[in-house]
C-alpha positions as a Markdown table, in Angstrom:
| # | Residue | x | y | z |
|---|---|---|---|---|
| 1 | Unk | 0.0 | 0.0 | 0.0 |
| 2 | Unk | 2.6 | 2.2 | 0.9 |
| 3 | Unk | 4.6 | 2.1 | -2.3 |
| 4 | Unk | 1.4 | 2.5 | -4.2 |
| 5 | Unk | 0.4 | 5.7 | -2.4 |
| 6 | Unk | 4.0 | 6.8 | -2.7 |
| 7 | Unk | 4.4 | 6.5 | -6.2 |
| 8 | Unk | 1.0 | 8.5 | -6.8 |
| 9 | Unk | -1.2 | 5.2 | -7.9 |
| 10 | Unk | -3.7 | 6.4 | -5.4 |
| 11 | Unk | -5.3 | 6.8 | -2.1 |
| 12 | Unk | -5.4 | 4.7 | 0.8 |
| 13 | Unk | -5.7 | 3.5 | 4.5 |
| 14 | Unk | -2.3 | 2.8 | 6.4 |
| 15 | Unk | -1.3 | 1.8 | 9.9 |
| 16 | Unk | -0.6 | 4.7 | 11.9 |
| 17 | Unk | 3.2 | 3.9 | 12.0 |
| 18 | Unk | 3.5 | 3.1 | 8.7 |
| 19 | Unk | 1.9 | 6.6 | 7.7 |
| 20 | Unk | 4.3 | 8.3 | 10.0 |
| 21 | Unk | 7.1 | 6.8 | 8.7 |
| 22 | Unk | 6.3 | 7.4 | 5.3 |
| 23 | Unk | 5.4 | 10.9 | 6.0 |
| 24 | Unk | 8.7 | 11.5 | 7.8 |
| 25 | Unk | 10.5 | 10.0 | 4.7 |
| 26 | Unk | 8.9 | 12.3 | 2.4 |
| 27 | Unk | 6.8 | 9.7 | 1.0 |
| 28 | Unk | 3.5 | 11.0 | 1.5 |
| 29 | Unk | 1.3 | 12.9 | 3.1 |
| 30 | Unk | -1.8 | 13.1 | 4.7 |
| 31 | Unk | -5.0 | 14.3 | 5.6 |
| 32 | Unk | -5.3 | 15.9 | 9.4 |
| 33 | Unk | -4.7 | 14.2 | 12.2 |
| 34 | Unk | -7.5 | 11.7 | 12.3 |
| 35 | Unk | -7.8 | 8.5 | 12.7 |
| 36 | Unk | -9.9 | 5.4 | 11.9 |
| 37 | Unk | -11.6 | 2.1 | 13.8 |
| 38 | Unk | -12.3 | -0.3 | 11.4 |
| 39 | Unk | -13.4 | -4.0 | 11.6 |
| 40 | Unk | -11.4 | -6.6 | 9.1 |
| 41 | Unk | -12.3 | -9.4 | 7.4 |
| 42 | Unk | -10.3 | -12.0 | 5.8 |
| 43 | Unk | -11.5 | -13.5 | 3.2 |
| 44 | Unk | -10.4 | -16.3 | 0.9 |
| 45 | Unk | -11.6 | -18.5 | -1.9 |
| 46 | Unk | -13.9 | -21.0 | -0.8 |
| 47 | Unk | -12.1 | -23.7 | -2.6 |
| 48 | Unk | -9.0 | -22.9 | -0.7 |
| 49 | Unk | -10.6 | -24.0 | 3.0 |
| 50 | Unk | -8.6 | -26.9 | 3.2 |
| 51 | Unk | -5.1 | -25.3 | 2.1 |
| 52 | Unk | -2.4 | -25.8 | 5.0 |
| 53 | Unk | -1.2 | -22.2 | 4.2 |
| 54 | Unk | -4.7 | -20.5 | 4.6 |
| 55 | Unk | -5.3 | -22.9 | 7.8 |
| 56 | Unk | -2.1 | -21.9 | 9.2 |
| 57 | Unk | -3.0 | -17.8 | 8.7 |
| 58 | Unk | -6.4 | -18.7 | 10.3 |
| 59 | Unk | -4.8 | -20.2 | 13.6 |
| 60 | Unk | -2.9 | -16.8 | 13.3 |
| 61 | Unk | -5.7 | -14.5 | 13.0 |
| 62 | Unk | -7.6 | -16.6 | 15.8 |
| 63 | Unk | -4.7 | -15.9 | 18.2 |
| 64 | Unk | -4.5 | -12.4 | 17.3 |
| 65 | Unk | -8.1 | -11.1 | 17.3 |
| 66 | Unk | -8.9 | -14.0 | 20.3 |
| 67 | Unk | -11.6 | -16.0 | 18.6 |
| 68 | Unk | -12.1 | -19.6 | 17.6 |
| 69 | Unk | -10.9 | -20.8 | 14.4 |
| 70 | Unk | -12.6 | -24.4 | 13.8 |
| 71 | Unk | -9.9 | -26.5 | 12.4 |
| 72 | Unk | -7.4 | -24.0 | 11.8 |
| 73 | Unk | -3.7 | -24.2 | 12.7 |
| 74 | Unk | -2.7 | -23.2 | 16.0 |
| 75 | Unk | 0.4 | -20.7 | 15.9 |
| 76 | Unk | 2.7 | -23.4 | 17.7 |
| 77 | Unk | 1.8 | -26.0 | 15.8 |
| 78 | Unk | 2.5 | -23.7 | 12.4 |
| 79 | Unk | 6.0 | -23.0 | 14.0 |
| 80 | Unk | 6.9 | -26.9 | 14.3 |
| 81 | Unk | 5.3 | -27.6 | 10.6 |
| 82 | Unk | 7.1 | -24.9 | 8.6 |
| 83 | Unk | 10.5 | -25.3 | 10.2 |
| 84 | Unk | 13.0 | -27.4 | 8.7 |
């Protein structure tokens, strides 16, 4: 997102930090000093529920955002599966 806004692609919504930093890089600007509350979604093909790698960034997003992920990876157990 950043790069795109940077290199005058478009408009967006950033992290905080990430907007400061830009800014203080001379990236970007932007407008005031306000901020958002949003609520996220992810969202992924339908086909794809089975897919170790979208399991493994539900178990993720379940430990982040403290909610229950039926059948998704757990965060540990993604750690022990993608190490070599």
């Amino acid at each position: 997102m950043r790069t795109l806004v940077a290199a005058g692609v478009g408009v967006g919504l950033m992290r905080d930090d990430l907007a400061h930093q830009a800014q203080a890089a001379g990236e970007l600007n932007f407008f005031g000093d306000h901020k958002a509350t949003t609520r996220l979604v992810f969202a992924y093909d339908e086909g794809r529920a089975g897919d170790q790698a979208i399991q493994v960034v539900l178990g993720m997003l379940a430990d982040i955002w403290n909610i229950e992920a039926p059948g998704a990876v757990s965060s540990a157990a993604a750690s022990r599966e993608l190490s070599p």
